[in-house]
N, C-alpha and C positions, 0 to 999 in steps of 0.2 A: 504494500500500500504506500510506503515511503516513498518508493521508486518510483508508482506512478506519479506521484504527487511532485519528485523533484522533477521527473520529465515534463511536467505541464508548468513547472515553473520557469523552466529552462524555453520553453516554446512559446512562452505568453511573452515572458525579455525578451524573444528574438523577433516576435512578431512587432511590438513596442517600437526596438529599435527601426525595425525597417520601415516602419512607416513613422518615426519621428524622421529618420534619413529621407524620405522620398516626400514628405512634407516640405524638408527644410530645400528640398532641393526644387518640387514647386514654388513656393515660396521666390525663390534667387533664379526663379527662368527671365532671361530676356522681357519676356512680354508680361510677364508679373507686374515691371516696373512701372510700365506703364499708367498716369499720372498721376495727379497731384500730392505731393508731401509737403507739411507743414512742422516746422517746431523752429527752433533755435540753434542759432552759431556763436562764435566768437572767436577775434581772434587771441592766440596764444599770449597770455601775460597782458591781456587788455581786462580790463571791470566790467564793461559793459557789454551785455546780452542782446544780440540781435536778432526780432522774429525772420525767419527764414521759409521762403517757398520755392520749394524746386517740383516743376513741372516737366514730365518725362511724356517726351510722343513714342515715336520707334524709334528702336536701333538703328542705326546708322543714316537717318536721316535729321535733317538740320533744322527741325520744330520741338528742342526744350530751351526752359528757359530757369534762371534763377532769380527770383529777387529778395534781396535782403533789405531791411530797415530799420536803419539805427537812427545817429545823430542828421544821417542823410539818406535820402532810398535810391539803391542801385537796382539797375536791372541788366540781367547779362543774357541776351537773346542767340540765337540761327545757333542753337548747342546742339552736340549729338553726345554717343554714349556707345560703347564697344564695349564688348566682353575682354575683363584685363584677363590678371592671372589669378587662379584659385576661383574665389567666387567673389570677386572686385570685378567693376568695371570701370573704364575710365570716358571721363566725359569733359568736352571742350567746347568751347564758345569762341562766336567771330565779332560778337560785339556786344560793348557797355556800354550805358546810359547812363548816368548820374554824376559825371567831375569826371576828374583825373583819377582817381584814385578806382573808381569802378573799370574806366580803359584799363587799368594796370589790373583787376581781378580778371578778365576776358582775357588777358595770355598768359592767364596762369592754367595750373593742370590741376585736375579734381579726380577724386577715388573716390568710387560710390561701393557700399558695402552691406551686406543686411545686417540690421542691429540686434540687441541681445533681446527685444521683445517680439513678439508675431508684429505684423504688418510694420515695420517698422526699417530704416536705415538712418546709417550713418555716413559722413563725410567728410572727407581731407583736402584741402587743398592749399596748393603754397604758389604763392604771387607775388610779385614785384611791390614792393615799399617805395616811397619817395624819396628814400636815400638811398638806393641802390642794392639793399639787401632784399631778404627773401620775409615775405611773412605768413604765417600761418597757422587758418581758418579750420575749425575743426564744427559740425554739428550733427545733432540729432534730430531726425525727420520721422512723422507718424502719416501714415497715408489717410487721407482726406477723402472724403469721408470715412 
């Protein structure tokens, strides 16, 4: 009776795992991403918390966009998004809206990644500062609705 008992313990974990794995892995397809995420950025060693929305069309084509808003509101539009490595993707934009400071977030590079909750990612990205160094943006995005 024990025996059966540890085989169906052993078969309930494997079945568990496979379908946390094949969740997580729906979850991080391509077209999962597809749109709207809302939450917060900031950048590294700054105080202030800025709401953050990134909007994801398709892959490889040039309709997402990011806007943050802080002390100013930037908009970085014609973005796409490729599959990086592991289960990152990486996503780039061809134009900013809001000063200088947002043209210098559009040639910077972003890592989109799934976060530690369901429906959820995070992000990296490091851009050009006004003094010639690098700066960088880290947030957390919850999918909308």
């Amino acid at each position: 009776m024990q025996t059966d008992r540890n085989s169906l313990a052993r078969s309930l974990t494997w079945l568990v795992a496979t379908a946390s794995i094949a969740s997580l892995a729906q979850a991080t397809a391509g077209a999962d991403l597809r749109g709207q995420w809302v939450g917060n950025s900031q950048v590294d060693g700054a105080h202030s918390v800025s709401r953050t929305t990134l909007t994801l069309g398709a892959p490889d084509a040039e309709d997402s966009s990011l806007r943050i808003e802080g002390n100013t509101s930037c908009l970085l539009s014609h973005g796409k998004y490729a599959a990086g490595s592991g289960d990152a993707w990486s996503l780039t934009f061809k134009e900013g809206r809001g000063g200088d400071a947002c043209e210098r977030m559009a040639r910077g590079t972003y890592t989109v990644h799934p976060g530690s909750k369901p429906r959820s990612l995070e992000f990296e990205a490091t851009y050009p500062n006004s003094d010639g160094g690098q700066n960088q943006r880290r947030g957390a995005l919850s999918r909308y609705p």
